[in-house]
C-alpha positions, 0 to 999 in steps of 0.5 A: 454494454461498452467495451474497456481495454485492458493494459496490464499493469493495470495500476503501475504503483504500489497496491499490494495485495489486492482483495476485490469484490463486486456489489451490484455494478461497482467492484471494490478493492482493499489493498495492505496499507502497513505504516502507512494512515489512515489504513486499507485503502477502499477504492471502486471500479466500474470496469476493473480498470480504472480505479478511485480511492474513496474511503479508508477502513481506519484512520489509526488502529492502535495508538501506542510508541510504536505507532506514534513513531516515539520508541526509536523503531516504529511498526514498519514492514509491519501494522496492518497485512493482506487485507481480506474484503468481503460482503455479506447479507449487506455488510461489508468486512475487512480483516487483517492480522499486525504482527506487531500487535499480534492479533486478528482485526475484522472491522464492518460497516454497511456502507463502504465508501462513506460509513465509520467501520466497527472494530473487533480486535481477536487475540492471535495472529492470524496469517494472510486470512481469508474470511468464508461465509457459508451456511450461516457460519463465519471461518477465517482460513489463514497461514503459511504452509500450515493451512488452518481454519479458525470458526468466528462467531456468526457476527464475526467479532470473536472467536466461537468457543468451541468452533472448528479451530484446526489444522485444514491441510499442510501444502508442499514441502518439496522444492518449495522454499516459501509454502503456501501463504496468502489465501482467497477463499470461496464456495462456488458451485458446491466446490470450497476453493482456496487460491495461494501463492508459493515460491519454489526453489527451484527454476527462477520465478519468484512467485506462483499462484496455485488452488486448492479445492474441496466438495467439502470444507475440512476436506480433503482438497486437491490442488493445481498450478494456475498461473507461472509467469511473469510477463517477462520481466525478471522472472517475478511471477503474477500471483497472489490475489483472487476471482471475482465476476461481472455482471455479465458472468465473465471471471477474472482475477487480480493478481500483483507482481514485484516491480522493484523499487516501485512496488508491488502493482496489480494485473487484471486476469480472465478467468475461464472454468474447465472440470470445476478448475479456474483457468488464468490467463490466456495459454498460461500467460498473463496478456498485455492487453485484452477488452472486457465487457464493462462500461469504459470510465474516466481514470481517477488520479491515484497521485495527486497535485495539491494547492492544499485550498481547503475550507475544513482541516481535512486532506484528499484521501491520496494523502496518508501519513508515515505512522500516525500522525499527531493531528494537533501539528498539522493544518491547512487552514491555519494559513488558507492555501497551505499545508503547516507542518509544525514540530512537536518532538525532536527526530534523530532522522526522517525514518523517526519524524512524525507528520510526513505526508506522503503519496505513492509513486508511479511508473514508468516514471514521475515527479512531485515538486513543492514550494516552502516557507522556512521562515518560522523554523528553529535552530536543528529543523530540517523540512523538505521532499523525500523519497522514502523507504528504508534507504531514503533520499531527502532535499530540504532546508536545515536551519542551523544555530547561528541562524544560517539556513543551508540547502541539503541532501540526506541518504539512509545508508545501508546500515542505517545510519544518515548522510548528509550528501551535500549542504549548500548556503541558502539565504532566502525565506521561501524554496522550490524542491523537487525529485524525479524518480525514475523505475523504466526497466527497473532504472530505480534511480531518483534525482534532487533538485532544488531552485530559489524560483521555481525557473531554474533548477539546480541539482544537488547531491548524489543519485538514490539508487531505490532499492524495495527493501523488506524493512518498509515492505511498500514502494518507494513513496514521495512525501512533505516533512519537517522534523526537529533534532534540538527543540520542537516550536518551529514550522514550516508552511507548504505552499503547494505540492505538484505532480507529474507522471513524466520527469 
């Protein structure tokens, strides 16, 4: 057995969430995905250290104007939320609620990394669930303050009639300002335990991670504080996540911590056990560093470059689409080596324009550029890179009516409406753009750039101070668009998107 060492953060980007488990060898992770498609990302580890997107739970789960980015608001900070991955007599389960769609989804397959998952949809909306397996019966515990249990039917796709259903416990009021939310549940060892989170209200940390235990399922559970820290930065504590073991018996636990305008990114944690109790970290606090027994691996990219040479319509898995995508306007092989990004309705900004394809970000700093041909785009279009987020920050080529093409920069204000910062005369038919993004020390700054061939690059417009704002609820995201404000018919043709973990 090898040795990896860990350095928290283990990921430096936005995986929010985390659920993890181990079959076998293998640890699998499902993260919240939002509005982001296709949903709940499924990546695999062998060493909890360096991980590899491999499949996705969904690519679309409800098909309505919301979800199809058509009724002027969308479903962001919404769709799907806290994802629970679980795996049973061979089965693998995802459950989630919407708050937009108010209802409770468990999809299950029996193979993760390649399989299509089955959908059951159960009316209500079901706070941060946890599923439990025990005895031959399935129950969600779910909520916020509120602790309930709720019993699904043995094939987990409904509601039991006439299942427990019923308040579990309430947690603390005093002092707290957000009770606990965001369970993990599990049995071990003849104990029920249920890890959450809270925020108290008083003392400055954001966020800590707590338990609950019981010898018996509906109770009564005792409860202790496992983890208040927060690494030193910004008093935003590590919490909110589960347990899982090795192979060789060793327990840790992946937690997240609010890192601004990046997102929320993940920490591994040991765990040891003292009187039935998990115990987190090292002294109470989460180490920087530290080796486990577990077989070293060649890291994956999260982020990716793409020259887009693809033989089928079909995009690496790191790509996923700002709401769902309309697959009939977008292709990469209509013209091999490029990504086209055809119109198909008009957009009064790009917080409401269909098809733009984005990736994460990544600290402590990074970079995506990307080469157009804007020869085939109508009077009104706009196409480009953006950092996106509820304050969102464009460059790209607009064309105008006479004709004229014009170099832009456009920003989301903080009441919502759309800037344009800068326009510059563009006479040529193809463009190279770029942003850097900067999160060091939570600078959460990004820069625009463009250049007519790729040498020499020319800044342009205002700095976007990023800001991790609640209406998107992720991390700021890099991402290929084009949309239309007059006529739809114009597109546009990407000849590559490269990208870089320095500025």
């Amino acid at each position: 057995m090898g040795k990896t060492m860990i350095t928290n953060p283990i990921i430096w980007a936005d995986i929010p969430d985390p659920s993890v488990i181990r079959v076998g060898t293998t640890f699998y992770m499902v993260s919240t995905s939002m509005h982001t498609m296709p949903g709940c990302p499924i990546m695999k580890s062998e060493n909890l250290l360096h991980w590899e997107i491999v499949n996705y739970v969904f690519d679309t789960f409800e098909d309505n104007a919301a979800h199809n980015l058509l009724d002027g608001k969308g479903i962001y900070g919404k769709g799907s939320w806290a994802a629970c991955l679980r795996h049973h007599n061979g089965r693998f389960y995802v459950c989630f609620s919407s708050l937009d769609m108010n209802q409770f989804y468990v999809y299950q397959t029996t193979d993760i990394e390649n399989g299509c998952w089955e959908r059951s949809a159960i009316p209500g909306h079901h706070h941060d669930p946890s599923m439990l397996f025990d005895e031959g019966r399935v129950y969600v515990i779910h909520g916020n303050g509120d602790i309930r249990i709720t019993e699904l039917t043995a094939d987990a796709k409904a509601l039991k009639p006439d299942g427990i259903n019923q308040l579990l416990f309430e947690t603390e009021r005093d002092g707290i300002g957000l009770r606990c939310e965001g369970c993990h549940a599990y049995k071990l060892d003849g104990y029920y335990y249920l890890f959450f989170i809270e925020w108290p209200n008083t003392g400055n940390r954001r966020r800590r991670q707590l338990c609950y235990r019981s010898r018996a399922l509906l109770g009564p559970y005792e409860s202790k504080l496992l983890l208040d820290d927060d690494m030193g930065y910004r008093n935003n504590g590590i919490a909110q996540g589960g347990i899982v073991d090795t192979p060789a018996g060793e327990w840790f636990s992946v937690l997240f911590q609010d890192h601004d305008a990046v997102g929320r990114i993940p920490c591994l944690l040991p765990v040891f056990w003292e009187d039935g109790w998990p115990v987190i970290g090292i002294d109470g606090a989460v180490p920087s560093t530290f080796d486990v027994k577990l077989p070293d691996s060649e890291p994956q990219p999260l982020v990716i470059s793409d020259e887009f040479d693809y033989t089928e319509n079909k995009l690496a898995l790191n790509w996923q689409w700002n709401h769902n995508p309309d697959n009939r306007l977008w292709s990469v092989t209509a013209r091999p080596g490029f990504l086209r990004l055809a119109t198909g309705n008009t957009a009064s900004s790009i917080a409401y324009a269909r098809n733009t394809l984005t990736q994460r970000t990544e600290g402590p700093a990074c970079s995506g550029m990307t080469k157009m041909d804007v020869s085939h785009m109508k009077p009104g279009d706009y196409a480009g890179l953006v950092a996106l987020q509820h304050l969102f920050g464009t460059v790209g080529i607009r064309a105008a009516d006479n004709g004229d093409r014009y170099v832009v920069t456009c920003m989301n204000q903080s009441d919502g409406s759309e800037e344009a910062v800068e326009q510059i005369p563009y006479e040529g038919s193809q463009i190279h753009l770029r942003i850097d993004f900067d999160f060091k020390d939570s600078a959460d700054i990004a820069h625009f750039y463009y250049s007519a061939d790729g040498v020499e690059w020319i800044r342009i417009g205002r700095s976007l101070s990023m800001k991790y704002k609640l209406e998107h609820f992720m991390g700021y995201r890099i991402g290929l668009f084009n949309y239309a404000t007059e006529q739809a018919g114009g597109f546009v043709d990407f000849d590559y998107f490269r990208y870089s973990k320095t500025i």
